[in-house]
C-alpha positions in Angstrom: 26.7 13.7 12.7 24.3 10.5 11.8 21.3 9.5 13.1 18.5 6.8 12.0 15.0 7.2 11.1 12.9 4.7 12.5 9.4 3.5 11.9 8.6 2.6 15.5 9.0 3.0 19.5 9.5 -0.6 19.3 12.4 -0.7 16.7 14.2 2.1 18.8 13.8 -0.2 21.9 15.3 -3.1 20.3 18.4 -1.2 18.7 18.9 0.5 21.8 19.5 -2.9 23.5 21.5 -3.8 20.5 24.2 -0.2 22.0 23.0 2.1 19.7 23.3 5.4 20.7 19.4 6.5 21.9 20.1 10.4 21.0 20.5 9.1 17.4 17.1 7.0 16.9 14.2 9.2 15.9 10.8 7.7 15.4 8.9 8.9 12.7 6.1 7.0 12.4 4.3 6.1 9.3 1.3 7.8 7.3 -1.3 7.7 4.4 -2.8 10.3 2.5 -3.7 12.2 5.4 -5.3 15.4 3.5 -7.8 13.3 1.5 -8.9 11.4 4.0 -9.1 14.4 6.6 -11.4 15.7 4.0 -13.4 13.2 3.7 -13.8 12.1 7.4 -15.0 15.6 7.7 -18.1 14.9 5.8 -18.6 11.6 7.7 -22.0 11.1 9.2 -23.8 8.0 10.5 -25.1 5.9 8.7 -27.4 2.5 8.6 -25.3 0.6 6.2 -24.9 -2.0 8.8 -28.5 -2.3 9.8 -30.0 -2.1 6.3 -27.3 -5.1 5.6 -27.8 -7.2 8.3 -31.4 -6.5 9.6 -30.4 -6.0 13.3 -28.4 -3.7 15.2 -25.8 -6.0 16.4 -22.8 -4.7 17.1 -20.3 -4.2 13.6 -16.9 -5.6 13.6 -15.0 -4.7 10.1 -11.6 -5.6 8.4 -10.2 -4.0 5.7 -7.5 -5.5 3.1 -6.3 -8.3 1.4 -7.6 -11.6 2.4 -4.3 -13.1 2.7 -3.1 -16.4 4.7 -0.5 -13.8 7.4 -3.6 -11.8 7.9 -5.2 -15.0 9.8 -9.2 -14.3 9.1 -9.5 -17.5 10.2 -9.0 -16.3 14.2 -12.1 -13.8 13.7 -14.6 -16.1 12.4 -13.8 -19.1 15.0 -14.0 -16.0 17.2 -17.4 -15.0 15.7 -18.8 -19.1 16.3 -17.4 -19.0 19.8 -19.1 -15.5 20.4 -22.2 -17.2 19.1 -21.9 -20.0 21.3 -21.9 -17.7 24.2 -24.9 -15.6 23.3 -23.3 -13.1 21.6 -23.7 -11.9 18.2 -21.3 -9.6 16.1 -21.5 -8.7 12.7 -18.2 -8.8 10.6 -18.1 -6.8 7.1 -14.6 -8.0 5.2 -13.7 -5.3 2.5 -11.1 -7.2 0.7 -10.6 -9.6 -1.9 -7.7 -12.5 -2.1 -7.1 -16.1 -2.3 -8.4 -16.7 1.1 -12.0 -15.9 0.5 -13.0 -19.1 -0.7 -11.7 -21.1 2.5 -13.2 -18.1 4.7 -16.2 -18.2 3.2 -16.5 -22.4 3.6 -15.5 -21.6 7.2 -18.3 -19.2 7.8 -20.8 -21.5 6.6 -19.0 -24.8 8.2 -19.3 -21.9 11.4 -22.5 -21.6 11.0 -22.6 -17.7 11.0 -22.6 -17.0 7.2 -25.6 -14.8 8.2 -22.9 -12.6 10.6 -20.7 -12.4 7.6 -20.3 -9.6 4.8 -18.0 -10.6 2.2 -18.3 -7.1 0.8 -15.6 -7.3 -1.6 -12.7 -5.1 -3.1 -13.7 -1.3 -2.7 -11.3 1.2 -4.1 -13.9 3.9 -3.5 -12.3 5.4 -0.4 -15.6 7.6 0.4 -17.0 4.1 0.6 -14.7 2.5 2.5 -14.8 5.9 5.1 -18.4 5.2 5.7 -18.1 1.7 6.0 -14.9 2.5 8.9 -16.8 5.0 10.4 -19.9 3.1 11.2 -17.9 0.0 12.8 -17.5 -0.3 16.6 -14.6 -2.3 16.0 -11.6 -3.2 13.7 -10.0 -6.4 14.1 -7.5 -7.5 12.4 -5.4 -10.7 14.0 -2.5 -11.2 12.1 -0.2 -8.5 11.5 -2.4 -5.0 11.3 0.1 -2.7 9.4 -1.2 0.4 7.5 -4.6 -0.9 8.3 -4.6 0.6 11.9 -3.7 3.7 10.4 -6.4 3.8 7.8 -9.5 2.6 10.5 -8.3 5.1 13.2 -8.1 7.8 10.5 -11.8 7.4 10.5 -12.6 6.7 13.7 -12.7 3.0 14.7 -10.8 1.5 16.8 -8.4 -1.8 16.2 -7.9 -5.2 17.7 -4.5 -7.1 17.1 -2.5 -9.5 18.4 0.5 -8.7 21.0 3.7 -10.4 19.4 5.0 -7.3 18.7 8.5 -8.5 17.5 6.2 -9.9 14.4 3.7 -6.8 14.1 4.3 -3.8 11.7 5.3 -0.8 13.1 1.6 0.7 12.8 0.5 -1.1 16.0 1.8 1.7 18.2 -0.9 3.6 16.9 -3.3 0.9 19.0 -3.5 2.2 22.3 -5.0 -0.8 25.1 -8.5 0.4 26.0 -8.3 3.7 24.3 -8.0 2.9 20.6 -8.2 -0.6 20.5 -7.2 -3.7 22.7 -4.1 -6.8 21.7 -5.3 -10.3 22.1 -2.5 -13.2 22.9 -2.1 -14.0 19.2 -2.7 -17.2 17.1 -5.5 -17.8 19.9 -9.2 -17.3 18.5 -10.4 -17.8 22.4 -8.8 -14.8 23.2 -9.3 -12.8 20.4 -13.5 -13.9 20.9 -12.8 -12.7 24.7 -10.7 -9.5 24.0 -13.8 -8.7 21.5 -16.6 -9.3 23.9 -14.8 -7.3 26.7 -14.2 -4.3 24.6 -18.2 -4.3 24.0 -19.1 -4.9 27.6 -16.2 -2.2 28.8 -17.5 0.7 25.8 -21.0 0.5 26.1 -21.8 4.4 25.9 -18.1 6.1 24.8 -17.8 5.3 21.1 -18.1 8.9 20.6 -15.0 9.6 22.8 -13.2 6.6 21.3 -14.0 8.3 17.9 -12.0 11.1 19.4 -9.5 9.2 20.8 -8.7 7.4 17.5 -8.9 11.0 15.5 -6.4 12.5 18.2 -3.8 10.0 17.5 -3.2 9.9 13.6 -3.8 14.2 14.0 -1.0 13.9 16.8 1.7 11.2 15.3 0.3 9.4 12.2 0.7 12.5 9.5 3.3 13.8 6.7 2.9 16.5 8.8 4.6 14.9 11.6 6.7 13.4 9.9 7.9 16.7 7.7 8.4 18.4 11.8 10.3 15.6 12.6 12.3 15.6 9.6 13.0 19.4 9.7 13.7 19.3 13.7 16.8 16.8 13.6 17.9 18.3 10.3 17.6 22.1 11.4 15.9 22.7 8.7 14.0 25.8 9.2 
């Protein structure tokens, strides 16, 4: 009796299209080290890292990893100028180093919003980066968001990708449209700059129950816990 692990709803989909057998595909997600960061999001509170930063109390787009050429930063901050254009102004903290920053950071200013821009840097102080996820309204990360979704819902923001799922990681299951987090039509820094602006104008008063909803997901699906169930369940392991 076989079966297959998978990471993702949307793997399964495929394979069962391909004639595998459905009873044989179990999802089992994906997770990070749930324990220390469950400890540590415990002894979250809010802060004004943002406000002491920027001087305002815009609202506070983050992304956190590499700054890598198939992450497409690029999107974000043509987002951010169009944003501008409109009368809108975001803030954007990027914790991450890589070989993109230069030609971001010469964007930004060619942008004109270096001011809306925190190129924080590499941070392998997780407490750090927890307060830094936790006091964003809003992840976005518009290439592919991977273990990133899992690490900014694990503290309690929600994430904005883009919808090609066939070239996503699995992790983007965990991004729930209008509950913990919202797709844009990808490689398309118009829609990412509207998908942004209507996710501010749609959750004007519920971060606080988007906080939950974020929390409720990894607790629910996103945990070696889960995973360990799972695992245990379609081996009979008792």
């Amino acid at each position: 009796n076989s079966g297959i692990f998978l990471y993702g709803n949307h793997a399964r989909e495929l394979m069962i299209k391909e004639g595998f057998d459905p009873n044989k595909l179990y999802v089992i997600h994906n997770s990070l080290d749930y324990d220390v960061q469950l400890s540590l999001r415990n002894s979250l509170n809010v802060s004004n890292v943002y406000q002491e930063h920027f001087g305002n109390d815009n609202k506070n787009i983050v992304f956190i990893g590499r700054l890598t050429k198939v992450k497409q930063l690029e999107l974000l901050l043509n987002a951010v100028k169009k944003l501008k254009e409109q009368g809108e102004f975001v803030n954007v903290t990027l914790i991450g180093d890589g070989e993109e920053r230069v030609n971001l950071e010469k964007l930004a200013a060619d942008n004109g919003i270096e001011r809306q821009i925190w190129f924080y840097g590499a941070c392998y102080d997780e407490r750090k980066n927890a307060e830094l996820i936790y006091n964003a309204d809003l992840c976005v990360s518009p290439g592919n968001i991977g273990l990133t979704a899992i690490h900014v819902l694990m503290f309690g923001c929600p994430a904005v990708t883009n919808n090609d799922f066939n070239h996503q990681m699995p992790e983007f299951e965990a991004v729930k449209d209008g509950e913990t987090g919202a797709f844009f039509a990808a490689d398309d820094s118009d829609a990412l700059a509207e998908t942004i602006s209507q996710w501010f104008s749609n959750h004007k008063n519920d971060r606080e129950e988007i906080r939950k909803a974020c929390y409720d997901e990894i607790d629910n699906q996103w945990t070696p816990y889960y995973q360990i169930n799972l695992i245990k369940d379609v081996l009979n392991i008792k």
